[in-house]
TIDOVEX-282437 format. One record per residue (C-alpha): residue number from 1; residue in one letter; x, y, z. Coordinates in Angstrom, 3 decimals, decimal comma. Example, Ala and Ser with C-alpha at 12.3 -4.5 7.8 and 13.67 -1.06 7.14 Angstrom:
! TIDOVEX-282437
     n   res         c1         c2         c3
     1     A     12,300     -4,500      7,800
     2     S     13,670     -1,060      7,140
END
This chain:
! TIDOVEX-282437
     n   res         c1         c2         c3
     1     X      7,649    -14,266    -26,227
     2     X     10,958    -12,953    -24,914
     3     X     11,764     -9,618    -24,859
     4     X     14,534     -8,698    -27,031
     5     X     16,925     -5,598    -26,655
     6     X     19,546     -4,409    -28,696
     7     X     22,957     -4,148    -27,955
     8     X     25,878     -3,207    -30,569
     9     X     23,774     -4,482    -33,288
    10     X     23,026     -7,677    -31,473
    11     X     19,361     -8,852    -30,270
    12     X     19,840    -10,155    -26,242
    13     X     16,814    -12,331    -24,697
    14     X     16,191    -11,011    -21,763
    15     X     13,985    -12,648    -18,827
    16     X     10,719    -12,597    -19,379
    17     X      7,952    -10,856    -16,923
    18     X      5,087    -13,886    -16,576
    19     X      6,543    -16,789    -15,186
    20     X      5,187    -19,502    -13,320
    21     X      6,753    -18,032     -9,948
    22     X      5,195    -14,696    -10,480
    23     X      1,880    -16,122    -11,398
    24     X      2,255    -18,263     -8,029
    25     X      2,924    -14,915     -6,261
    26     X     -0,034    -13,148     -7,805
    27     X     -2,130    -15,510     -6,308
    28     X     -1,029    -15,155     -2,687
    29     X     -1,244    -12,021     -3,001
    30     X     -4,474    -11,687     -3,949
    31     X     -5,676    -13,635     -1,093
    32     X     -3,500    -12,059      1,479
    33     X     -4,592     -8,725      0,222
    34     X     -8,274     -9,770      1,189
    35     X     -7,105     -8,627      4,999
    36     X     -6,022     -5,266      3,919
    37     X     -8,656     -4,255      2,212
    38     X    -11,287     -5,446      4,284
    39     X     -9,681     -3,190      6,662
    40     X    -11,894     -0,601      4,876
    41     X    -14,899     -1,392      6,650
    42     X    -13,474     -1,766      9,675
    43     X    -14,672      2,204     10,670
    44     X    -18,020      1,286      9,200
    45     X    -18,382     -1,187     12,439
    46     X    -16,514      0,937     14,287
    47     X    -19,488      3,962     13,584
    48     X    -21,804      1,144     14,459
    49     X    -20,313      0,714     17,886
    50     X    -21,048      3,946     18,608
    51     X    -17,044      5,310     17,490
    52     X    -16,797      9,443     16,677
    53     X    -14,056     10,363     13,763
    54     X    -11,437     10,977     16,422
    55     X    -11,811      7,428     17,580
    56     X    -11,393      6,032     14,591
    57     X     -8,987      7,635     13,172
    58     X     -7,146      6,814     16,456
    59     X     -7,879      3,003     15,950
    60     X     -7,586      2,829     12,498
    61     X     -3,643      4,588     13,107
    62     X     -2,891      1,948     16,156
    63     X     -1,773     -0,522     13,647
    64     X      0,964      1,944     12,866
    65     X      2,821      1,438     16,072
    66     X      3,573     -2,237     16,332
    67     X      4,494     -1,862     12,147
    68     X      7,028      1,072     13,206
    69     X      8,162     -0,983     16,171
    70     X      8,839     -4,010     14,240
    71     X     10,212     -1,899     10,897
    72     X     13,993     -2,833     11,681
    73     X     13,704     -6,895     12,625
    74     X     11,435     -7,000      9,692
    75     X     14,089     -5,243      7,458
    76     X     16,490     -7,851      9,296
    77     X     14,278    -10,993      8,722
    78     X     13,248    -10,122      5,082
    79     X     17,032     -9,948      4,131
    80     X     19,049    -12,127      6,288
    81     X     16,220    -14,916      7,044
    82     X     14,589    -15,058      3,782
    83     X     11,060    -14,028      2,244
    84     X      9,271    -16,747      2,594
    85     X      9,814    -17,736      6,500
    86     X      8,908    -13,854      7,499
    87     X      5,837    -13,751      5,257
    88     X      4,796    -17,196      6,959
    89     X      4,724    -15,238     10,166
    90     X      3,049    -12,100      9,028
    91     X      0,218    -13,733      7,020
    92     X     -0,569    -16,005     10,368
    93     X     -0,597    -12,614     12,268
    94     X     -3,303    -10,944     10,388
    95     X     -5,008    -14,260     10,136
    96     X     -5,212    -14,113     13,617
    97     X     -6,244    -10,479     13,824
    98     X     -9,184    -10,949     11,753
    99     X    -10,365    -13,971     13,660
   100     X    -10,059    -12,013     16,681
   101     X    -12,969     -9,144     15,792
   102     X    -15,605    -11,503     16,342
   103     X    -15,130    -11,044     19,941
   104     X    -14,826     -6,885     19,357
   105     X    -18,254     -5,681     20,959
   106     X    -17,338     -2,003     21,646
   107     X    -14,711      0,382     21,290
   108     X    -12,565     -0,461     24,006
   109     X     -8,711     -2,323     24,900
   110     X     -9,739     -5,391     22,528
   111     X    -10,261     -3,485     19,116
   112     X     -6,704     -1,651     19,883
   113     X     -5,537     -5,378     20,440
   114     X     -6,325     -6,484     17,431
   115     X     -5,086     -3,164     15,163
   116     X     -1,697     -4,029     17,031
   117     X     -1,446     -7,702     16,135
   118     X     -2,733     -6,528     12,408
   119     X     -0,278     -4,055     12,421
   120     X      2,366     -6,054     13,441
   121     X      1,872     -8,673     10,275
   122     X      1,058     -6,246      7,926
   123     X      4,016     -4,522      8,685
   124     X      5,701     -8,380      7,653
   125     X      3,743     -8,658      4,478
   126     X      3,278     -5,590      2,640
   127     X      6,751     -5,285      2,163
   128     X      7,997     -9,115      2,262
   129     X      5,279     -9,682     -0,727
   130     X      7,305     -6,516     -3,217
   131     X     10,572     -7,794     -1,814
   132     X      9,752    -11,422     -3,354
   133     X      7,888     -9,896     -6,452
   134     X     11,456     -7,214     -6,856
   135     X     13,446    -11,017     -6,867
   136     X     11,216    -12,566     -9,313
   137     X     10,925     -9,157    -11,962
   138     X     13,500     -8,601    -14,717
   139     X     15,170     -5,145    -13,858
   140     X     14,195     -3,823    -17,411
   141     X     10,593     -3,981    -16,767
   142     X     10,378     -3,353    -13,090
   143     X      7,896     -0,546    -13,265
   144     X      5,668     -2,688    -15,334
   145     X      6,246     -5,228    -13,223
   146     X      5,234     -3,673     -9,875
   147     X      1,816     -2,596    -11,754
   148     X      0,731     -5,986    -12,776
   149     X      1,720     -7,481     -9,652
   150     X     -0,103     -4,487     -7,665
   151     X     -3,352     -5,369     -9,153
   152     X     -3,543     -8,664     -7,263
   153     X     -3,382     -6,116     -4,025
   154     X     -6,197     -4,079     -5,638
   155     X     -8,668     -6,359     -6,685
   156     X     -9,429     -7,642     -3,603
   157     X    -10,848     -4,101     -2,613
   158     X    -13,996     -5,291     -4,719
   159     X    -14,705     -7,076     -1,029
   160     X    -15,874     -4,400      0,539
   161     X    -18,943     -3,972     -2,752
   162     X    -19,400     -7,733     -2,820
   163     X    -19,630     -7,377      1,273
   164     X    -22,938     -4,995      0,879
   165     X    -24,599     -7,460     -1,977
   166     X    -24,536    -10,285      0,009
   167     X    -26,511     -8,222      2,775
   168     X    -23,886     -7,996      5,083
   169     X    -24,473     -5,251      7,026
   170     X    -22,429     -3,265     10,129
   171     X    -23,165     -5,509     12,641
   172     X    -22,547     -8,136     10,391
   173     X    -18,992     -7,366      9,989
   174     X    -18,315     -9,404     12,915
   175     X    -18,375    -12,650     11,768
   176     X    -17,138    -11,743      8,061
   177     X    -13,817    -11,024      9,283
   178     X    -12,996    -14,747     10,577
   179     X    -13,822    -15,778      7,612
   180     X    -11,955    -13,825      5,366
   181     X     -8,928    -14,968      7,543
   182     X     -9,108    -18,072      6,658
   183     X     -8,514    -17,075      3,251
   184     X     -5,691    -15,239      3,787
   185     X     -4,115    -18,339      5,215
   186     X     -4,773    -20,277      2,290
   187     X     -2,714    -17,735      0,784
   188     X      0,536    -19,118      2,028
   189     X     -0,259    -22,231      0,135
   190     X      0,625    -20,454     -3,034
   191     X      3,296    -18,275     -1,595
   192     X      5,218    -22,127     -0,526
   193     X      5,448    -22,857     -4,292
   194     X      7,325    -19,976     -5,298
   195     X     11,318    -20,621     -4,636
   196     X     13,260    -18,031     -2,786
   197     X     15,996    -16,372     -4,051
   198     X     19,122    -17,384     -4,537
   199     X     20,841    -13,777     -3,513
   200     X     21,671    -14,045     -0,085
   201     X     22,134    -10,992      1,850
   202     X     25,501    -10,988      3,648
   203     X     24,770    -11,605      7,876
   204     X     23,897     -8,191      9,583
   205     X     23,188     -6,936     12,407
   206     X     19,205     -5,832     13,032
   207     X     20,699     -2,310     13,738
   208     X     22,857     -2,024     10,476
   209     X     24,725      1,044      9,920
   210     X     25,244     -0,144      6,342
   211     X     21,009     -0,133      5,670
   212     X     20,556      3,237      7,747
   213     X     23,573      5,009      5,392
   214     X     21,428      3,620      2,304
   215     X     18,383      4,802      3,389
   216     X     19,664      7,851      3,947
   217     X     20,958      8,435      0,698
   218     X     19,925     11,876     -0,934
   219     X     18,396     10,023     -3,967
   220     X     15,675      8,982     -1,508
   221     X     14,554     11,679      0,098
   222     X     12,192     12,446     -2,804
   223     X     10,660      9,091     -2,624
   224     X     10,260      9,370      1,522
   225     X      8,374     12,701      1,085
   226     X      6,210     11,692     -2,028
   227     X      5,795      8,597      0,221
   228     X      4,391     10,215      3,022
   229     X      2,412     12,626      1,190
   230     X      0,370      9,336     -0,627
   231     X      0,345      7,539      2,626
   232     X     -1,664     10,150      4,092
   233     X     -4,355     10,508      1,312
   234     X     -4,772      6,682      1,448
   235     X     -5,014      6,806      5,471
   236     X     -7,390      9,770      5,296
   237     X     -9,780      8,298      2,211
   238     X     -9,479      4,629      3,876
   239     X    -10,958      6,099      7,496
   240     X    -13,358      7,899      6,267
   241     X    -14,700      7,973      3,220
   242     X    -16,674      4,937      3,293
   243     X    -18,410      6,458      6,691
   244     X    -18,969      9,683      5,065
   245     X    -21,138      7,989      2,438
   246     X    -23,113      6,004      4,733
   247     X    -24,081      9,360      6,770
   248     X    -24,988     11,101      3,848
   249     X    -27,304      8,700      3,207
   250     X    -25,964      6,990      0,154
   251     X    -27,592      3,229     -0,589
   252     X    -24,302      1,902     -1,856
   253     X    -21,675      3,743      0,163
   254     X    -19,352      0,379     -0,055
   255     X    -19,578      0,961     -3,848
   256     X    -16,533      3,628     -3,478
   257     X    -14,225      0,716     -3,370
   258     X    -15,769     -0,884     -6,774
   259     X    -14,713      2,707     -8,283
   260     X    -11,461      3,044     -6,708
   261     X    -10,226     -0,510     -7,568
   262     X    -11,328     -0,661    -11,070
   263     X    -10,455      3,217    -12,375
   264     X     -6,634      1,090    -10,273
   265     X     -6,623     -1,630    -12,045
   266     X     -7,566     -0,554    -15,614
   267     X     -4,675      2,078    -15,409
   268     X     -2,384     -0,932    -14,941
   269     X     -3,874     -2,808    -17,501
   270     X     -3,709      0,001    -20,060
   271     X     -0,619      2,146    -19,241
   272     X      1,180     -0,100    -17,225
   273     X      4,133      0,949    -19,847
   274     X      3,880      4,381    -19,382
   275     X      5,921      5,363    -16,191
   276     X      9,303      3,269    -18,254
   277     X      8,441      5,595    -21,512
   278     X      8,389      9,132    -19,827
   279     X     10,133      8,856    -16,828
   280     X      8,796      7,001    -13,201
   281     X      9,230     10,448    -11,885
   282     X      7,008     12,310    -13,820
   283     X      3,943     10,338    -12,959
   284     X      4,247     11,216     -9,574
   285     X      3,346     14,532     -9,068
   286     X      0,067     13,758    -11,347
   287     X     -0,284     10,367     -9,441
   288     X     -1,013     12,577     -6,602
   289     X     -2,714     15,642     -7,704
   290     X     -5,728     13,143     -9,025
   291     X     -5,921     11,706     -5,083
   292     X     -6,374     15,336     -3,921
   293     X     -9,041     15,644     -6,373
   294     X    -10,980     12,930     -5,363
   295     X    -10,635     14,702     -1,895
   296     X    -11,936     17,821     -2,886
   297     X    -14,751     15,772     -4,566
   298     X    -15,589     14,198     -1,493
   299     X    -16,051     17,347      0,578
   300     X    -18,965     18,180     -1,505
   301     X    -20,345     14,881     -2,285
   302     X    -23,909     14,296     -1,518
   303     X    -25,030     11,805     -4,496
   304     X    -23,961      7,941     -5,182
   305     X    -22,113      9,414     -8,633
   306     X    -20,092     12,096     -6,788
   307     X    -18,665      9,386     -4,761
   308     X    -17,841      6,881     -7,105
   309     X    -16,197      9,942     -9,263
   310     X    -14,031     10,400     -5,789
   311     X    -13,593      6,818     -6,053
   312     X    -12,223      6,789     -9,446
   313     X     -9,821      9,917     -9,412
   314     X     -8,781      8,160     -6,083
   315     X     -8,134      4,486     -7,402
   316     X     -6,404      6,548    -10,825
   317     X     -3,697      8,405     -8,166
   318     X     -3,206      4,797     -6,673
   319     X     -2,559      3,009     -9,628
   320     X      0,065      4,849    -10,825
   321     X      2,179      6,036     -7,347
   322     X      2,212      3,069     -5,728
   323     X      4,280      0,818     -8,525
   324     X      6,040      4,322     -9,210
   325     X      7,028      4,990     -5,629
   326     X      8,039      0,957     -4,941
   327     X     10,236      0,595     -8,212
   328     X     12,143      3,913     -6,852
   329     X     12,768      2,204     -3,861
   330     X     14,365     -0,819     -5,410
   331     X     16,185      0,995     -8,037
   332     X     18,036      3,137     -6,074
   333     X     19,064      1,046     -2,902
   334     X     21,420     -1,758     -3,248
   335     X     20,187     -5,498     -4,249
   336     X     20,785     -7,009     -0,647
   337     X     18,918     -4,596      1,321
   338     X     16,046     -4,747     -0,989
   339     X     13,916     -6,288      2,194
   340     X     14,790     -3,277      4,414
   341     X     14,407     -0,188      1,846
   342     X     10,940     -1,481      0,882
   343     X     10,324     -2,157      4,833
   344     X     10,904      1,609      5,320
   345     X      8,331      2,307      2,643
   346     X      6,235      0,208      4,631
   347     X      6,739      2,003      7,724
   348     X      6,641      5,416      6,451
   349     X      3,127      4,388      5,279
   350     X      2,285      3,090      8,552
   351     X      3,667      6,427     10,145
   352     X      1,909      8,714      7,960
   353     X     -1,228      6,397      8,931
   354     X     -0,374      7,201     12,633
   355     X     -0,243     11,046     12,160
   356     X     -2,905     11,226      9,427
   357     X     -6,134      9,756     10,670
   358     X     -6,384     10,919     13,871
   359     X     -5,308     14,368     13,162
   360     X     -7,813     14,605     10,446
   361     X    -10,206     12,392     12,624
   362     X    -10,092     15,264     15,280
   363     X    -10,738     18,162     12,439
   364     X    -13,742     16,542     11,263
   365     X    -14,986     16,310     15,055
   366     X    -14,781     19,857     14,924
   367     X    -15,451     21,273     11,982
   368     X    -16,969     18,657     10,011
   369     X    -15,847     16,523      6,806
   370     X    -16,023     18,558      4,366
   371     X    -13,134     20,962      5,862
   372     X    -11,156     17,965      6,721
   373     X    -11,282     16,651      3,253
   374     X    -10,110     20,060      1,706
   375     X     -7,813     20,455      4,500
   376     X     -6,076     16,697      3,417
   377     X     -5,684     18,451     -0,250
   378     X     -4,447     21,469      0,745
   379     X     -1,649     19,841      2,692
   380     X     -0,809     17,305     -0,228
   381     X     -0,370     20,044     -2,943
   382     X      1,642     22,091     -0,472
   383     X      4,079     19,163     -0,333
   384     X      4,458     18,665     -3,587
   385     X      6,298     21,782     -3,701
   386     X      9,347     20,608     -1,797
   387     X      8,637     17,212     -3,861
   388     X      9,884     18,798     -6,933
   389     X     12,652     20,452     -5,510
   390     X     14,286     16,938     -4,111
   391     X     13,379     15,225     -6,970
   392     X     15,116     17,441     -9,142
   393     X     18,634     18,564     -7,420
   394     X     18,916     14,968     -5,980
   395     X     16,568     12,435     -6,899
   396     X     17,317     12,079    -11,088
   397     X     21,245     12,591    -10,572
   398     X     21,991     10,707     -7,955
   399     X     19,654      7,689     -9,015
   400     X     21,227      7,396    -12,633
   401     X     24,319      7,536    -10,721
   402     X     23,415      4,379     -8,751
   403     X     22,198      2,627    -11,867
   404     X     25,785      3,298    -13,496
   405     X     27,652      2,027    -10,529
   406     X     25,517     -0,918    -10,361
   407     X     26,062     -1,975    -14,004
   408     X     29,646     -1,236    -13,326
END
């Protein structure tokens, strides 16, 4: 049924959310997504060749560079080129990528390879896959939108469970990673159904001074800093969480993910609607408040329930900023750089991934998990402070003012 709004006494159909495009696009990006969240083992094998936290915090950030690197021909290619062509590109990148561990035996030049060429599609995908989805979403229900589409991203964390039933174990990893690149290529059969836009971006250059003014725009700096702050609780749990199980001796360490991904999921399912009815901002701050206490939970964890808990409280933060956080982005940056504002998302993601692991890496080297979990907390709730401030004096006002002038 068609939503129906009222205007001056009149009812107005408006677009509907579940069309056969978006349905296409949910399917891709389920697939796709199977090479990002399989990336959540990745330190497991890494442990297994012998890796300390440093190193893999270090490994796990390298995919950072090449994303940053890339971050303004991808914001180029994504508006000027088209979706479609540049998400070709990225999802035979990571394809590649995963094919390539097989022939990772230790921690040396070859695993760094690999992050790079991984980094450098993902970089491509993540936000060419929310660009297409912002195309294909009626304005009036982008929030909403961004949640139901996100869940196709999250469900393919239950991988990293299903990984562990099937007896796969560290060593094993090896040779599951080729295969699950296969089926991320098969996602780009799905993603070729679904028409590109018909908005064309005016020609630019890859260095726009237009796109950097935009992204500079006061009604963003909230979003960069809440950006950043998520980033780095999702770098931080992603590294090491799953490795912290496994030493403490919990049986079904993997089984994190199964918590995270659902307690995700069925907060999109059942309060998709909420952001829209009491303001996108206003989720945020409790968005991430319920990450930092899955980290506190994890500095103390030493049963399989404490860490699914962590789990949970995690996958709750994640279902709620990350369709928050992405529908900011598109709301207040103009329609035809769409492809570069949620690039910079992208890359401030991959940044705070560069900073983030290994830093926190290096403090459980020295002083053990537990204090680099509480430290990763600590810092969050600290930046909300400043958070609240932005949002505030600049983020509300200035972002209703961009909805006015666009409607104008």
């Amino acid at each position: 049924m068609k939503a129906k709004q009222e205007n001056s006494g009149l009812e107005i159909a408006l677009p509907p959310l579940f069309t056969p495009s978006f349905f296409w696009l949910l399917g891709a990006q389920f697939l796709q997504g199977l090479g990002y969240a399989s990336m959540m083992l990745l330190p497991v094998y890494l442990a297994f060749l012998g890796a300390s936290r440093s190193e893999i915090g270090v490994v796990m950030g390298t995919a950072a560079v090449a994303s940053l690197l890339s971050m303004p021909v991808v914001a180029w290619a994504l508006d000027v080129l088209g979706r479609r062509l540049s998400l070709v590109l990225g999802t035979s990148l990571v394809a590649l990528a995963m094919a390539s561990i097989y022939f990772v035996r230790d921690v040396g030049p070859e695993i760094y390879g690999v992050r790079l060429v991984f980094g450098l599609g993902a970089g491509i995908i993540f936000p060419g896959y929310f660009a297409f989805a912002s195309d294909i979403i009626p304005a009036h229900r982008r929030t909403e939108g961004f949640a139901v589409f996100g869940i196709a991203g999250l469900l393919p964390l239950m991988v990293n469970p299903v990984s562990a039933r099937l007896g796969i174990d560290p060593a094993g990893l090896r040779t599951f990673y080729p295969w699950l690149g296969g089926l991320v290529l098969l996602s780009l059969v799905l993603m070729l159904r679904v028409p590109e836009s018909s908005r064309k971006a005016a020609p630019r250059s890859v260095f726009s001074g237009d796109l950097l003014r935009e992204l500079c725009r006061r009604r963003l700096a909230p979003v960069w800093l809440a950006t950043v702050v998520f980033a780095g609780f999702f770098s931080v749990f992603a590294a090491f969480a799953t490795v912290a199980a496994e030493q403490r001796g919990i049986g079904a360490a993997r089984d994190i993910w199964l918590s995270y991904a659902l307690a995700a999921v069925v907060v999109r399912l059942v309060g998709a609607k909420l952001p829209d009815k009491v303001g996108p901002s206003n989720i945020v701050a409790p968005a991430l408040a319920s990450y930092a206490t899955a980290m506190l939970l994890l500095a103390d964890a030493s049963t399989e329930m404490s860490f699914l808990a962590a789990g949970a409280f995690a996958g709750l933060g994640h279902g709620y900023c990350f369709p928050v956080l992405s529908a900011q982005v598109v709301s207040r940056i103009p329609d035809s750089m769409r492809g570069g504002g949620l690039t910079t998302f992208t890359a401030l993601w991959s940044f705070a991934s560069l900073i983030a692991a290994p830093s926190f890496g290096k403090v459980a080297d020295l002083m053990g998990d537990c204090v680099m979990f509480c430290l990763s907390a600590l810092v969050a709730v600290v930046a909300l402070l400043p958070w609240c401030a932005l949002e505030h004096f600049w983020g509300k006002s200035e972002a209703l003012e961009h909805e006015a002038e666009a409607g104008a």
